[in-house]
VMD Tcl script that draws the C-alpha trace (Angstrom):
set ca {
  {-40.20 6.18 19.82}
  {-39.78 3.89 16.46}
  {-40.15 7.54 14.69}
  {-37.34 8.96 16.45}
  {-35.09 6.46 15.97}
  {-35.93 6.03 12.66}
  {-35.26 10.25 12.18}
  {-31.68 9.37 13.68}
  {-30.82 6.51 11.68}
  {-31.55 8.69 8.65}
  {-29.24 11.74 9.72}
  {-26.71 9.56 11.04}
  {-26.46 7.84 7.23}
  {-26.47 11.28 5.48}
  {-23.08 11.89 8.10}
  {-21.49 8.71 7.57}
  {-20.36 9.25 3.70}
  {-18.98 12.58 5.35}
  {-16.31 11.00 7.13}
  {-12.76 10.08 6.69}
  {-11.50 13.38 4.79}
  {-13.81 14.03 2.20}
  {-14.69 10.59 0.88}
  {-18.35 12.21 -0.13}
  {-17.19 13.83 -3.06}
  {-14.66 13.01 -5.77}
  {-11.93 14.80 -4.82}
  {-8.08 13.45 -5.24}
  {-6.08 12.68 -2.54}
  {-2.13 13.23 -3.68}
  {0.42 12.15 -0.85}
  {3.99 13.47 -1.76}
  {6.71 11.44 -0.20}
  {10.54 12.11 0.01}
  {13.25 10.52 1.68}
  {14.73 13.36 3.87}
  {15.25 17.29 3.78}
  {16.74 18.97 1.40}
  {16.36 22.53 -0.56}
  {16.30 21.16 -4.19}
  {13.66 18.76 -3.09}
  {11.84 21.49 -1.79}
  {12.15 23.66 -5.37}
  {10.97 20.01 -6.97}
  {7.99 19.55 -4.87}
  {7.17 23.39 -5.06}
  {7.13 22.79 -8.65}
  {4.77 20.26 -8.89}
  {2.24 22.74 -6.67}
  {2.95 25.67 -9.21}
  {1.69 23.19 -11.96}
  {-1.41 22.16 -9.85}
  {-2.09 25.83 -8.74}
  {-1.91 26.88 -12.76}
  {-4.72 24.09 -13.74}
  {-6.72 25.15 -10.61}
  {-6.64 22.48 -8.09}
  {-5.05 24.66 -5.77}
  {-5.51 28.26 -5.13}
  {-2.27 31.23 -4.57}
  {-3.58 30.88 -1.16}
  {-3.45 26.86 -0.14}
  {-0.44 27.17 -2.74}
  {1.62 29.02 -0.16}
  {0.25 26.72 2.53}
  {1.38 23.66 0.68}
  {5.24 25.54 0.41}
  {5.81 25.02 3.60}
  {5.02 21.58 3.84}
  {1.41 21.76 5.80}
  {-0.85 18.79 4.65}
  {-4.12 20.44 2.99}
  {-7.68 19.65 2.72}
  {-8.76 21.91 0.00}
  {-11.62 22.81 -2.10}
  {-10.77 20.54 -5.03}
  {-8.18 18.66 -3.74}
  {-6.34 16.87 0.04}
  {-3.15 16.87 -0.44}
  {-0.16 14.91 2.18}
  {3.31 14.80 2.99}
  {5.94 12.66 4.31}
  {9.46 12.77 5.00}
  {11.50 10.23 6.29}
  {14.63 12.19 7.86}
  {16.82 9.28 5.67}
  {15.55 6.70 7.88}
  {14.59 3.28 6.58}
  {12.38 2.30 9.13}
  {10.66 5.79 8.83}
  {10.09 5.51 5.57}
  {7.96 2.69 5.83}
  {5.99 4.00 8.52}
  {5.68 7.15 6.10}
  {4.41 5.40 3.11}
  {2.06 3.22 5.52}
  {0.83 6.68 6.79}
  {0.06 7.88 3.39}
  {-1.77 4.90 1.94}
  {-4.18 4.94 4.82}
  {-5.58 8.30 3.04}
  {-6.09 5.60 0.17}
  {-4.22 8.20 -2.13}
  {-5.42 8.25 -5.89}
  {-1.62 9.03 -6.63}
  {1.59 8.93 -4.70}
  {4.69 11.17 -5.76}
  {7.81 9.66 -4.48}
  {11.15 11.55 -5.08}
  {14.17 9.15 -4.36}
  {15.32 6.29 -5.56}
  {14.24 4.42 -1.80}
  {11.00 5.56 -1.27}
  {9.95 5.08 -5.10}
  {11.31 1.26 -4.30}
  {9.39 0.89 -1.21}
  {6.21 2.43 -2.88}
  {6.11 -0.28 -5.60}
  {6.68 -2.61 -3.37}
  {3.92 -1.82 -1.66}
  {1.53 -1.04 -4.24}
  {2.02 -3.51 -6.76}
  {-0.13 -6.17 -5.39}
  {-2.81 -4.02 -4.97}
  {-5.97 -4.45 -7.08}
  {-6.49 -0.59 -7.54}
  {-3.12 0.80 -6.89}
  {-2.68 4.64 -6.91}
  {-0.66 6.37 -9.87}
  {2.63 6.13 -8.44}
  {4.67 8.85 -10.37}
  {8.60 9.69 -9.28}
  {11.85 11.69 -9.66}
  {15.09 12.43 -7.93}
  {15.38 9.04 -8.82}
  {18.47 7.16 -9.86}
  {19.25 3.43 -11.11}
  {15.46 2.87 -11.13}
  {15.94 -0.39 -13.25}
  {18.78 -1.73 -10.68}
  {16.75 -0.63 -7.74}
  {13.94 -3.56 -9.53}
  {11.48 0.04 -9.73}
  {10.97 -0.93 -13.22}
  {12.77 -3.33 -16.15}
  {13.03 -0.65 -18.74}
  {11.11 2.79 -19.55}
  {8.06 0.70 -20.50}
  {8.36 -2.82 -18.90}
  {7.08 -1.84 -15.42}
  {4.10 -1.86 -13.42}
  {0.82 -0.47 -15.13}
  {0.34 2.27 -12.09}
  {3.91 3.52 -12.11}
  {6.03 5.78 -14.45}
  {8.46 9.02 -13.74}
  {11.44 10.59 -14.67}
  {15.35 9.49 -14.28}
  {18.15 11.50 -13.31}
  {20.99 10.96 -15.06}
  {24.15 10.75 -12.59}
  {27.31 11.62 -15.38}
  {29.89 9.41 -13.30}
  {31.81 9.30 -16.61}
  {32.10 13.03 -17.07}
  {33.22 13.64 -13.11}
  {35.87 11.05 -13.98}
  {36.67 12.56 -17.11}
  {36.81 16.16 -15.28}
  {39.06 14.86 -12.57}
  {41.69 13.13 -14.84}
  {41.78 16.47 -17.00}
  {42.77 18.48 -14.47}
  {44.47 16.03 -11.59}
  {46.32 13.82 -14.01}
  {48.20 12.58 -11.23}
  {45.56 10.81 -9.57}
  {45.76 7.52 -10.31}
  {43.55 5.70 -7.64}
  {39.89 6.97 -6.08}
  {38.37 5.12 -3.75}
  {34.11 4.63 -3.58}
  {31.72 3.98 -0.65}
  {28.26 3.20 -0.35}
  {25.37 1.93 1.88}
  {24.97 -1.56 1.34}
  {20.96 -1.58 1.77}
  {20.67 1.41 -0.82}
  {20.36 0.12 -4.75}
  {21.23 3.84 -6.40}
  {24.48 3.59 -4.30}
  {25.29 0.31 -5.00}
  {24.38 0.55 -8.69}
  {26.39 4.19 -8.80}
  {29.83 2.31 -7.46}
  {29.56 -0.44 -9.80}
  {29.76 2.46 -12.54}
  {32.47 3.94 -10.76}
  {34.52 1.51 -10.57}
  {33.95 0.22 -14.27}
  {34.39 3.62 -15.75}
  {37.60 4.04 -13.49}
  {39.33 0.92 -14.69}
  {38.20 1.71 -18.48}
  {40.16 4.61 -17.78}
  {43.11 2.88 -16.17}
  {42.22 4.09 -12.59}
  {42.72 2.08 -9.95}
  {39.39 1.67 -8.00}
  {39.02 0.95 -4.28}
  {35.30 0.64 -2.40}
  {33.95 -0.57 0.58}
  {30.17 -0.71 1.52}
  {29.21 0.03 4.85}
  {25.66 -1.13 6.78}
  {25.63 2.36 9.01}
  {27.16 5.49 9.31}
  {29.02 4.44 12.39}
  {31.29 2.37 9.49}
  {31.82 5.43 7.55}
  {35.06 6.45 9.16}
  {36.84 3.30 9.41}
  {35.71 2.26 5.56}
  {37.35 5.38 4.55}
  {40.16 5.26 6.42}
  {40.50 1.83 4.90}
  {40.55 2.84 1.46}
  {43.43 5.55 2.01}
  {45.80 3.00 4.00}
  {44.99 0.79 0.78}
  {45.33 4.04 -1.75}
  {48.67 5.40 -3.34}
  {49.99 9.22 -2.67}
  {47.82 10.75 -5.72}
  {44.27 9.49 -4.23}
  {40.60 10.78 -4.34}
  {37.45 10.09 -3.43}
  {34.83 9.74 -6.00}
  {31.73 9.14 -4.24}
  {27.69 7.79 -5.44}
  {24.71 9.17 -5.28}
  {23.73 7.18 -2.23}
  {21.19 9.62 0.18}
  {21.76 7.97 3.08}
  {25.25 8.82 2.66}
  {25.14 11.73 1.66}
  {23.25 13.20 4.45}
  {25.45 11.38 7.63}
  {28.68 9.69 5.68}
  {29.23 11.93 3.82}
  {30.66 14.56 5.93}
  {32.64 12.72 7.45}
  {34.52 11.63 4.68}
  {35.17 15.25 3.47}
  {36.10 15.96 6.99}
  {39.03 12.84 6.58}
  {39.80 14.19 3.16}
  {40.52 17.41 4.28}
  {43.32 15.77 7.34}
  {44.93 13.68 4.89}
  {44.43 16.69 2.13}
  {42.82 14.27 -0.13}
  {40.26 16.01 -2.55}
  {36.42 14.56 -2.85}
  {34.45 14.45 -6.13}
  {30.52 14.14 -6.31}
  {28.49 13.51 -8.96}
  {25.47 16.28 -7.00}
  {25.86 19.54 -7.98}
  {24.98 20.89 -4.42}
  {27.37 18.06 -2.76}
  {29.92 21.09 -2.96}
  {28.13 22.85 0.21}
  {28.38 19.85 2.08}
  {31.90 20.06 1.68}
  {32.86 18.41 -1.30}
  {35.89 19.63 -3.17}
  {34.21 18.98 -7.08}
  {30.75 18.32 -7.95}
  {29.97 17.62 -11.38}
  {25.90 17.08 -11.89}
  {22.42 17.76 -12.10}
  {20.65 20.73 -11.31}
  {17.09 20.99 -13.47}
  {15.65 20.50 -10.08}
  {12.33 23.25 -10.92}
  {12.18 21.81 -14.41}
  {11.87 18.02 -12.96}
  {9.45 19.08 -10.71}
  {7.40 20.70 -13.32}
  {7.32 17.91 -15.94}
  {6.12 15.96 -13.31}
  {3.34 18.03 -11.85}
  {1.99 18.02 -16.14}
  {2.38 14.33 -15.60}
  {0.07 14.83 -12.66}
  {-2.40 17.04 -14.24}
  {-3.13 15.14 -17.11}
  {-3.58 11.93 -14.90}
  {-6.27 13.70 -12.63}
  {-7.61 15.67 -15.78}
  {-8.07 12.06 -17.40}
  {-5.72 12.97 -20.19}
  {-2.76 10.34 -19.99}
  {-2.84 6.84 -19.12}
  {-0.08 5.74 -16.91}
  {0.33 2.68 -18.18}
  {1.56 3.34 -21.39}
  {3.52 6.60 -20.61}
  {7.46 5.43 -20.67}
  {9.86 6.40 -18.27}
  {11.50 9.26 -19.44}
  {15.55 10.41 -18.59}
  {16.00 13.83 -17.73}
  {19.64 14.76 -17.89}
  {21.69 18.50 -16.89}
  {25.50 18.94 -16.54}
  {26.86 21.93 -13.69}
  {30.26 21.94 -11.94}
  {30.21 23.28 -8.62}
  {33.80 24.49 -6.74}
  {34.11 24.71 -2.98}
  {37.16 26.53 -2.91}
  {37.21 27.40 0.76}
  {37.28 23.72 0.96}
  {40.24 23.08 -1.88}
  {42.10 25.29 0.61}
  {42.12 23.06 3.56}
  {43.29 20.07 1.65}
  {45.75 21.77 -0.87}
  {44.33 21.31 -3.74}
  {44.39 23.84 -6.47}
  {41.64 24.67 -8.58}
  {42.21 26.27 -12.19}
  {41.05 29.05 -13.42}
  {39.69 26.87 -16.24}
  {37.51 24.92 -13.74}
  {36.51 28.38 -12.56}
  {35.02 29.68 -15.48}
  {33.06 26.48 -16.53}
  {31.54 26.57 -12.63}
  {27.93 26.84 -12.02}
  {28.61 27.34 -8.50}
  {30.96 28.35 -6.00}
  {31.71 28.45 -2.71}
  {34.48 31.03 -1.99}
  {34.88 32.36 2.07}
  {31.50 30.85 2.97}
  {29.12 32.89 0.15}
  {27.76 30.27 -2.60}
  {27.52 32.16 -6.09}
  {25.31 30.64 -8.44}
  {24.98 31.03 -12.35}
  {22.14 32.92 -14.30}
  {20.91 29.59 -15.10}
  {21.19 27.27 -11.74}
  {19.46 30.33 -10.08}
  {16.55 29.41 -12.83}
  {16.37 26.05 -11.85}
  {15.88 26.76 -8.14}
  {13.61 29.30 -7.91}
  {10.15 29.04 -6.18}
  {6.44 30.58 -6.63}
  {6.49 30.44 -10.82}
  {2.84 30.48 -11.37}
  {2.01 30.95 -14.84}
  {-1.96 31.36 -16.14}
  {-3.61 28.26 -17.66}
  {-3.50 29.97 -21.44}
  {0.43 30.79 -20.86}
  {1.15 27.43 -19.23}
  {-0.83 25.28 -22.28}
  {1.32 25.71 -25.03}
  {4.92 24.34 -23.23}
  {2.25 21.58 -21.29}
  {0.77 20.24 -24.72}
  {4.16 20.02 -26.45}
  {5.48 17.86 -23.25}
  {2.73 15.76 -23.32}
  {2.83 15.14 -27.18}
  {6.57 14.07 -26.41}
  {4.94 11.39 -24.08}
  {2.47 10.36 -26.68}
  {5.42 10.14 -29.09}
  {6.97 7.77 -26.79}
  {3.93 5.76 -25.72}
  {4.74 2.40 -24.36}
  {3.26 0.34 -27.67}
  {3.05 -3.42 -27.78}
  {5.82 -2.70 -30.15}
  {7.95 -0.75 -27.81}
  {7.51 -3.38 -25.25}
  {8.70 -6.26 -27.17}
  {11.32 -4.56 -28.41}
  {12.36 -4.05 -24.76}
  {11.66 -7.03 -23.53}
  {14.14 -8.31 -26.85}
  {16.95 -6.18 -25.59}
  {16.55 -7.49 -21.82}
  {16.94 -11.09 -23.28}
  {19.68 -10.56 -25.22}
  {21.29 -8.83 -22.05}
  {20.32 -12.21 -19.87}
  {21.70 -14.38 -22.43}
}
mol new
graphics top color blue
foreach p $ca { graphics top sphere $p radius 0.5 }
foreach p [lrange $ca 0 end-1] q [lrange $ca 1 end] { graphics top cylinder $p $q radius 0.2 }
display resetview
C-alpha cells in the first residue's frame, strides 16, 4: 500500500509543473490589451504578429489564428487578448484578467489602458515588459516623466496629435471662423491634455476657444449645445483625441453640427468616417505596429533592455474629407483641400491614397534574412538613443527648470 501511494505521489509531481498553461517550459506569455474596437488597432496589433511570425514565434498558421483575435497557446509562445469596449471598469477587469497569466510582457495600445497598466505594475517586484502605442500625452497621463525618466519595465512609442496644423488648416481655408469650441471626458488624461493644447494654440492664434468636459456620454449633447449658444455665427468644433469620446460623444456632436450646419475638425485621420467634416492626422498605423513588435522581439530574444530604451515619437500627417458630410452642414470644401486629401468620403465610398492603403494593410510577412536589415537599423536608432545616466540628468534638468 505505502508503494502505491508512493508511485502516485511521484506521477502526480511530474503533472503538477504541467499545469497552469505551460508553466513547465520557458515559453513567453504576451497579453495584448486595447481599449475598444477599432480597424487601425486591428492593422497595429496584426503588425506586431507579422513581426513575431517573421522571427518564428508564431507560425502562418497560429498567425492567422491570432488575426482574428483568438487567444493562443502555441508551440513557442501563449499569447492573450483583451478589449475593453471603452469601458473603464472593463478595462480593469481586462488588465486583472491578463496579469493572472503572469505575462512576461504586456502590449497596451491607448493612452488608458497603458495608464492603468503602470499603475498596476509598477509596484511589482518582477513586473512584465510593459511596451505601448496608440498612445497620446503619455507624460500628462503620469505614464512616464520624459522618454527616459520612467519606470525600468516600461517604454513605447508616442503619437503625435498635430492640433497646431488642424488649426492652421482650418484658419487657411475657413478664415471666417473665429471661435471653435472643445470637449472632453473629464476622467481621460489624452483628452484633457489634447484641449489644453487646443485651446492654447487657438488663442495664440487669436481664436476664441470654448470647452466643456463632460463625466458621461449622456452630457455630450447638452455640453455641446452649450458651447454653440455661447459661440458666434462663424463656429467649429475642434475636437481631442479622447477614445471614450470618440467612440459614443462623438457622434453625437457631428450629428448637432450637421442641424446647426456647423463643421467638425479632428485631429484622427479616420474620425472622417465617423462623421467628421476635416480630419487632419496620423495614419502609420502598420508601421507603429511593426516598430513595436522589433521592440518585442529583441526583448524576448534578450537583445534590448527595456530600461534604458527611450520613448520614442512617431509622427505622420493625412487629411481626410467627408464630403457627403460637408454637404449636410453647408460647408464647402476646396478643391485645394481635395488634392492634398489622403482620404475621402464622397456618396458613402471611402477612397484612400497609395500610401494610407500601405499603412493599413494586413498579412506582410517578410523572411527573417529580408526582415534583418530594416530590424537592425531600428534597433541601432534605439541604441543611439539609449537612456544614459547622461540622458537622464539632462532630463531630469529640463523637468526642474519646467517646475521652477
Amino acid at each position: 500500500m505505502r508503494k502505491h501511494n508512493m508511485l502516485a505521489l511521484l506521477v502526480l509531481a511530474l503533472l503538477l509543473p504541467l499545469a497552469g498553461g505551460g508553466a513547465a517550459d520557458d515559453k513567453p506569455t504576451i497579453a495584448i490589451l486595447r481599449f475598444g474596437d477599432l480597424p487601425t488597432y486591428d492593422v497595429t496589433e496584426g503588425a506586431i504578429l507579422d513581426v513575431l511570425e517573421s522571427y518564428g514565434f508564431i507560425s502562418a498558421e497560429e498567425n492567422a489564428i491570432l488575426h482574428s483575435r483568438q487567444d493562443l497557446e502555441g508551440e513557442n509562445i501563449q499569447i492573450v487578448f483583451g478589449s475593453a469596449n471603452f469601458d473603464l471598469p472593463t478595462a480593469s477587469l481586462m488588465l486583472e484578467n491578463a496579469l493572472d497569466y503572469e505575462p512576461d510582457a504586456l502590449i497596451t495600445l491607448t493612452t488608458t489602458v497603458t495608464q492603468m497598466a503602470v499603475n498596476a505594475t509598477s509596484n511589482m517586484e518582477e513586473p512584465p515588459a510593459l511596451l505601448f502605442t496608440s498612445v497620446y500625452n503619455p507624460y500628462e497621463a503620469g505614464i512616464a516623466q520624459s522618454p527616459c525618466i520612467k519606470p525600468d519595465h516600461v517604454t513605447g512609442a508616442i503619437s503625435t496629435t498635430p492640433y497646431q496644423d488642424i488649426l492652421f488648416l482650418m484658419l487657411q481655408h475657413y478664415p471666417e471662423i473665429d471661435t471653435i469650441g472643445t470637449i472632453y471626458d473629464s476622467s481621460e488624461a489624452a483628452g484633457m491634455a489634447g484641449a489644453e493644447e487646443i485651446k492654447r494654440i487657438g488663442a495664440a492664434l487669436g481664436l476664441t476657444v470654448l470647452d466643456a468636459a463632460v463625466a458621461g456620454v449622456d452630457e455630450v449633447l447638452l455640453a455641446a449645445e452649450g458651447l454653440i449658444n455661447r459661440g458666434s455665427e462663424a463656429f467649429a468644433f475642434v475636437m481631442p483625441i479622447d477614445l471614450r469620446m470618440d467612440a459614443t460623444g462623438l457622434p453625437l456632436v457631428i450629428n448637432l453640427g450637421s442641424e446647426y450646419g456647423i463643421p467638425v475638425f479632428h485631429p484622427a485621420l479616420f474620425s472622417i468616417e465617423s462623421g467628421a467634416t476635416l480630419s487632419f492626422g496620423f495614419y502609420n498605423y502598420y508601421a507603429q505596429g511593426e516598430n513595436l513588435g522589433r521592440i518585442l522581439a529583441a526583448h524576448l530574444n534578450g537583445d534590448i533592455d527595456i530600461a534604458t530604451t527611450a520613448i520614442i515619437e512617431q509622427s505622420s500627417e493625412a487629411i481626410g474629407v467627408n464630403l457627403d458630410m460637408a454637404a449636410d452642414q453647408g460647408i464647402e470644401i476646396s478643391q485645394e483641400i481635395l488634392e492634398q486629401a489622403d482620404a475621402v468620403i464622397a456618396d458613402g465610398e471611402t477612397t484612400l491614397s497609395e500610401r494610407v492603403q500601405h499603412e493599413m494593410r494586413t498579412g506582410d510577412v517578410r523572411a527573417l534574412e529580408d526582415r534583418q536589415p530594416g530590424d537592425s537599423g531600428f534597433l541601432s536608432f534605439l541604441a543611439s538613443q539609449s537612456c544614459s545616466p547622461e540622458r537622464i540628468a539632462r532630463e531630469q534638468a529640463e523637468l526642474d527648470a519646467q517646475e521652477s
